[in-house]
C-alpha positions in Angstrom: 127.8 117.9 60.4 128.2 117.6 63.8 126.2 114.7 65.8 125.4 113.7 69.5 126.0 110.5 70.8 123.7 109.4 73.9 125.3 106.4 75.7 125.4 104.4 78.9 128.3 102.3 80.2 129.9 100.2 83.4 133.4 101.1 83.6 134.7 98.0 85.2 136.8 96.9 82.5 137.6 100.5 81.3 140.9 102.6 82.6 137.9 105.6 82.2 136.3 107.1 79.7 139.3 109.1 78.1 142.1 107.5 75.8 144.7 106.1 77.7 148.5 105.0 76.9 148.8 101.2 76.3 145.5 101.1 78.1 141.7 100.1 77.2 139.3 103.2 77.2 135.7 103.7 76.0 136.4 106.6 74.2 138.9 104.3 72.3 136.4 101.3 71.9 133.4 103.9 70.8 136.1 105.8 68.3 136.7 102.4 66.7 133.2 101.6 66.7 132.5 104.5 64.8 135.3 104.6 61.9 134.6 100.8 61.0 130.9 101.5 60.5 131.0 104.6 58.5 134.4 103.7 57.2 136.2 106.9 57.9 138.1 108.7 60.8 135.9 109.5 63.6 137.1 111.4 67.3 134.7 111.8 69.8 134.7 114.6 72.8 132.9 113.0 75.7 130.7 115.4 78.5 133.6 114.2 81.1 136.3 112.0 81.7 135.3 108.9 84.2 138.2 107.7 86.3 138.8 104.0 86.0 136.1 101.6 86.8 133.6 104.7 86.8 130.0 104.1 85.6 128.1 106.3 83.5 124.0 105.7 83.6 123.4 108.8 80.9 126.3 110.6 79.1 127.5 112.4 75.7 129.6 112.9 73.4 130.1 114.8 69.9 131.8 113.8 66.4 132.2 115.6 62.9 131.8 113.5 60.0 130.9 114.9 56.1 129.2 111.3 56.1 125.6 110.3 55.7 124.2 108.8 58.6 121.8 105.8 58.6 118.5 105.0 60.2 120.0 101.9 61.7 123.5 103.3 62.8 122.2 103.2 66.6 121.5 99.5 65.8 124.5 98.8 63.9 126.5 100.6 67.0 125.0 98.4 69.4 125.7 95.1 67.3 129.1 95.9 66.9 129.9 97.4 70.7 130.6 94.8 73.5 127.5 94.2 76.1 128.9 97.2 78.2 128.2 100.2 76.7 125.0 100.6 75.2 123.9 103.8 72.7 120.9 105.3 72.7 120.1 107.7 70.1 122.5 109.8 67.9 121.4 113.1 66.6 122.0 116.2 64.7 123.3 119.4 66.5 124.6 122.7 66.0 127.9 122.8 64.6 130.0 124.4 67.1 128.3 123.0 69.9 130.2 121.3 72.5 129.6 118.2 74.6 132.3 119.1 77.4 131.7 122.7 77.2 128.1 123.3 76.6 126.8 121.7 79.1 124.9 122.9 81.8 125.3 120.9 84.7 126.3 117.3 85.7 124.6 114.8 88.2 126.1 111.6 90.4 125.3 109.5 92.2 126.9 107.2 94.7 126.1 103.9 95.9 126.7 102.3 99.1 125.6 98.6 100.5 125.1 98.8 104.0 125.2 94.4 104.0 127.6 91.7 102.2 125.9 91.8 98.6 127.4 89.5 95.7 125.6 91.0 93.5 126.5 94.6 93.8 130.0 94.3 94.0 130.6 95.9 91.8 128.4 98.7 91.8 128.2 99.7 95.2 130.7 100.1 98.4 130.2 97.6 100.3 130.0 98.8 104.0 128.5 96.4 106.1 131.0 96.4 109.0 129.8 99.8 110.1 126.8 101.9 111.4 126.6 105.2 109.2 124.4 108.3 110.5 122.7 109.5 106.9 121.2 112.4 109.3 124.8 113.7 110.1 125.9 113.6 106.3 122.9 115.0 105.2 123.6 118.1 107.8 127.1 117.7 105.9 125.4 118.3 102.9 124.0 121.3 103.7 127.5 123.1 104.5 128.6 122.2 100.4 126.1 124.8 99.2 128.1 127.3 101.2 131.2 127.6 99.4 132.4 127.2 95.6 136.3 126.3 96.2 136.3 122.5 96.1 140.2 122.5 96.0 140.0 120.2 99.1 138.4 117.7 96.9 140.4 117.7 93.9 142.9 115.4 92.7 146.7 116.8 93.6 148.6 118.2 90.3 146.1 118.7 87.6 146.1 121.2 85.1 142.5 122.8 86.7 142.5 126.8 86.0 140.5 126.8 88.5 138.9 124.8 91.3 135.3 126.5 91.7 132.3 124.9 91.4 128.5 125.5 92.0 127.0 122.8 93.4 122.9 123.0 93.0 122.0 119.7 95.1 123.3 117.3 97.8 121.7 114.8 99.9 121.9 111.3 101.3 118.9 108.2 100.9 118.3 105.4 102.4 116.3 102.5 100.5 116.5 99.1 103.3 120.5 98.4 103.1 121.1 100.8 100.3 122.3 104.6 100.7 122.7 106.5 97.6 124.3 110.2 97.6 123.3 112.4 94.9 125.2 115.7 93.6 124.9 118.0 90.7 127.3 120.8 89.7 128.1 122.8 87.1 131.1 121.4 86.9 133.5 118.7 89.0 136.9 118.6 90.2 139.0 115.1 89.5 138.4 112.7 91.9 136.2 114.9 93.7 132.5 113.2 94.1 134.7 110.2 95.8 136.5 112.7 97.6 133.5 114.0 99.3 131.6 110.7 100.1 135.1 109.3 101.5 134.6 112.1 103.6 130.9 112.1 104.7 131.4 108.4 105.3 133.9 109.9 108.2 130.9 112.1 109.3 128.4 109.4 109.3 130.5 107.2 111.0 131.2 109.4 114.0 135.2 110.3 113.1 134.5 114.1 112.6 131.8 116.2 113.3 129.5 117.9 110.0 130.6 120.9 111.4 133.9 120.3 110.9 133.6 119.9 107.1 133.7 123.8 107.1 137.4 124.0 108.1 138.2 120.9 105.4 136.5 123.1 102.7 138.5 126.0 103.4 141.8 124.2 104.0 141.8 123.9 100.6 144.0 120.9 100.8 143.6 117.6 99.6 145.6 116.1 102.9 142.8 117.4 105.1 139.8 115.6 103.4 138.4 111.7 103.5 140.4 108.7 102.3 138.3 108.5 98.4 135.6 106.4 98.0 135.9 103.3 95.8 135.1 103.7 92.1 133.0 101.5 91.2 129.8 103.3 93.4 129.8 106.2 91.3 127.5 107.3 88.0 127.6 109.6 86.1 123.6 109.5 85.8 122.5 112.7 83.5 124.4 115.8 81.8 122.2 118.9 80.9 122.4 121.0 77.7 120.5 124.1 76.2 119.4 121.8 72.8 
């Protein structure tokens, strides 16, 4: 049988979500999770793989097991897991669907504290030095929908076949000293939601124009976009599938 897993997490004490070398990971703490309980072998494929100290709000991920689940193995998870990653329901799915490759689309967000908060370190960027323009990166916004080649965006040297993606919504809000950014794709790059706020911050701040996010698009070169955002301001906040 194969089985969902719907989970939250903060990355701060994770080198992302995907096993890592000699490093701690929450696919790694989730695996182990999972084989103690049920007392067999158990891999998980996650929706995505979270850089380190990436947060994810809502998230997935699929295991096989031959294994009778319990009523209480959400509960028993939960026990068991640290206070950072929560689960919140596991269920039943087709076979050969596929957490990574079935789903549908993928939505951030991005968080940014426009004073000195303590308590959002480390969730937010902390920006409280400089006056940011969310009507010029919102214009920004607007130029994304225009193209599909996000190569700009991408982190250098990965293994991408290709570097297209359709991107269904972008904008910029503003709640008192909070801005948020939120974008969903069908799919996303490496590196590149923090990729593209590093660069809007340039755009709200004055540095380049929104206009001028047209020629970094089609550069299609890392070295022409932003300086990446922090990590710790991005979610992963809700994946979509065709249940």
């Amino acid at each position: 049988m194969r089985y969902f897993i719907e989970f939250s997490y903060s990355g701060k004490n994770y080198f992302g979500f995907q096993i890592q070398p000699n490093q701690i990971s929450v696919q790694e703490v989730l695996e182990k999770a999972l084989s103690t309980i049920l007392r067999d072998e158990i891999k998980i494929t996650g929706a995505g793989r979270t850089d380190t100290g990436v947060h994810a709000k809502k998230i997935f991920a699929h295991f096989d097991t031959d294994k009778k689940l319990g009523e209480n193995l959400t509960y028993q998870l939960n026990s068991f897991l640290p206070q950072d990653i929560s689960i919140k329901r596991i269920f039943p799915v087709k076979e050969d669907f596929h957490a990574r490759f079935d789903a549908t689309f993928r939505t951030y967000e991005y968080y940014i504290s426009l004073e000195k908060n303590p308590f959002t370190q480390d969730s937010s960027w902390q920006i409280w030095k400089r006056d940011l323009d969310i009507n010029r990166m919102n214009d920004a916004c607007e130029i994304l929908f225009e193209y599909e080649d996000f190569t700009s965006f991408s982190k250098l040297h990965t293994d991408n076949k290709t570097n297209n993606c359709k991107i269904y919504k972008a904008f910029w809000e503003q709640n008192g000293s909070e801005l948020k950014f939120t974008i969903s794709a069908d799919r996303f790059l490496r590196n590149m939601v923090r990729a593209i706020v590093g660069t809007m911050i340039e755009i709200g701040n004055g540095k380049i124009e929104p206009a001028d996010l047209r020629k970094i698009i089609e550069d299609k070169n890392r070295n022409s976009a932003g300086t990446s955002a922090p990590a710790q301001g991005l979610f992963l906040v809700d994946v979509g599938y065709d249940f």
